[in-house]
N, C-alpha and C positions, 0 to 999 in steps of 0.2 A: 479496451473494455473496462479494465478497472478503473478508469479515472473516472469513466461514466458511474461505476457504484461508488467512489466516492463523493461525488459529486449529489448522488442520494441520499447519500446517509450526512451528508453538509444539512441535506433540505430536510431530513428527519431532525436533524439537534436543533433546526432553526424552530420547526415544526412544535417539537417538544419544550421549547422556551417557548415557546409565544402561549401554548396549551398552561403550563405554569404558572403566568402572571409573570413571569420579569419581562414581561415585553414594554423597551423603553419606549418613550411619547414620540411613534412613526406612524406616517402614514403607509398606508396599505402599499402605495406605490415606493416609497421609501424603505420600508422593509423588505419589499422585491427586490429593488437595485441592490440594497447593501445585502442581501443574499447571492448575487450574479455576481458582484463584486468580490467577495468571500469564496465564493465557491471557485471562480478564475483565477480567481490568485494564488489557493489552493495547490490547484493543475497546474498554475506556471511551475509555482515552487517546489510542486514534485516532478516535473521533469528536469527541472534543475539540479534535484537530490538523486535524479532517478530512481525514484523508490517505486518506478513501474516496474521493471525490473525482477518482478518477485520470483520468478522460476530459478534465477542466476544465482541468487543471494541466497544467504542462510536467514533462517526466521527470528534468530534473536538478533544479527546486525540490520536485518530490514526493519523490525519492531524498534527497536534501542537505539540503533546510531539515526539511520536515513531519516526514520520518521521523524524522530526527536528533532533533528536540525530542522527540517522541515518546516516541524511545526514554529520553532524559534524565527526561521525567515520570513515565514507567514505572518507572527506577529508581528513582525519588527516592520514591515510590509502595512499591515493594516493599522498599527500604531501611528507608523508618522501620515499616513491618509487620513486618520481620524483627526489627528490633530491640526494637519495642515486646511483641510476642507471641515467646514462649519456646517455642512448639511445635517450628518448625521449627530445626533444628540444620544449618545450612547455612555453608558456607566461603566465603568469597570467590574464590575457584578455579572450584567450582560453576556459582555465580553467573557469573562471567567466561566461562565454557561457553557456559554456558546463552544470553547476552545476544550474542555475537559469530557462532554458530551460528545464530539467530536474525535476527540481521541481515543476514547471508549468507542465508539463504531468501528473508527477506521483499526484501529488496532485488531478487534476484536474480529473484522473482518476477516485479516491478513491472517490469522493464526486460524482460524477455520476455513479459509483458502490452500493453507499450506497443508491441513490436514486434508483437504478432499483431496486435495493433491499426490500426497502422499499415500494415502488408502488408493487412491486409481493407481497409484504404479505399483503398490504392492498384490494388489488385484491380477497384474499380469494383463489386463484388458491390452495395452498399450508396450506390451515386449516384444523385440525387437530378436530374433536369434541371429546371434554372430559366430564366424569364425573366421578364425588368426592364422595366419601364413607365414610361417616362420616363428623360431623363438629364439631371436635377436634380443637384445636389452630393451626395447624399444614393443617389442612383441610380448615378453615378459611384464611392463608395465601395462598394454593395454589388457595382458590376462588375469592384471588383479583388478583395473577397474572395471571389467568385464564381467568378474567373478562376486563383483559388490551386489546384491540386489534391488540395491534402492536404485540405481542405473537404469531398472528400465529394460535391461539388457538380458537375455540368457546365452551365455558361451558354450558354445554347443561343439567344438572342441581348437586342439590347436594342433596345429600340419607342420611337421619342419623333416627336413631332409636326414 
């Protein structure tokens, strides 16, 4: 589901340059495909970084490392496309739009993702009550991340003989 909103907000930056005036000498049709093109490449190169991933990771290595590379393979990706096919007629200005505009959404997204995210679990909508059976080393660990609240979780208590 989130490639699909990133994939919007590709079509929002494209949207918002063309509204601007930097929109380089394309055709309507032309600016379509190198948008499809831009935006696919995008989703390869985030399932490649896995930066779908967002529930797993922390929000400053999803923001900072995953994305960043991302964005790096993506151009390095649509750089040699643009240079090797003579279709598109694009400026480095464009392009500078384009990828900065782009990373302000997507970014911006992810950290207001993490926060609903985190306000729903702290909400308690979504807790889970647990209890431990035994206090083994092993039962000890799961009674401290148990006892974390951002888990998700309420320990509701622990049973040992």
């Amino acid at each position: 589901m989130i490639f699909i909103i990133d994939f919007w907000l590709i079509h929002l930056a494209f949207q918002i340059t063309r509204q601007a005036g930097i929109n380089p000498d394309l055709s309507n049709d032309q600016f379509t495909s190198l948008f499809f093109i831009f935006g696919l490449l995008w989703i390869v190169a985030g399932f490649f970084n896995k930066i779908y991933r967002i529930d797993t990771t922390s929000l400053m290595r999803n923001i900072s490392i995953d994305l960043f590379s991302t964005f790096l393979i993506h151009m390095l990706i649509i750089g040699v496309m643009l240079k090797a096919s003579p279709i598109y007629d694009i400026g480095p200005e464009y392009l500078a739009w384009l990828y900065v505009l782009s990373a302000i959404f997507i970014a911006g997204f992810r950290v207001l993702y993490k926060l609903a995210l985190k306000y729903y679990q702290f909400t308690g909508y979504e807790q889970h009550t647990v209890v431990i059976i035994g206090a083994t080393g092993s039962g000890a660990a799961l009674c401290r991340y148990f006892s974390n609240n951002e888990s998700g979780y309420h320990l509701a208590g622990v049973f040992d003989n």
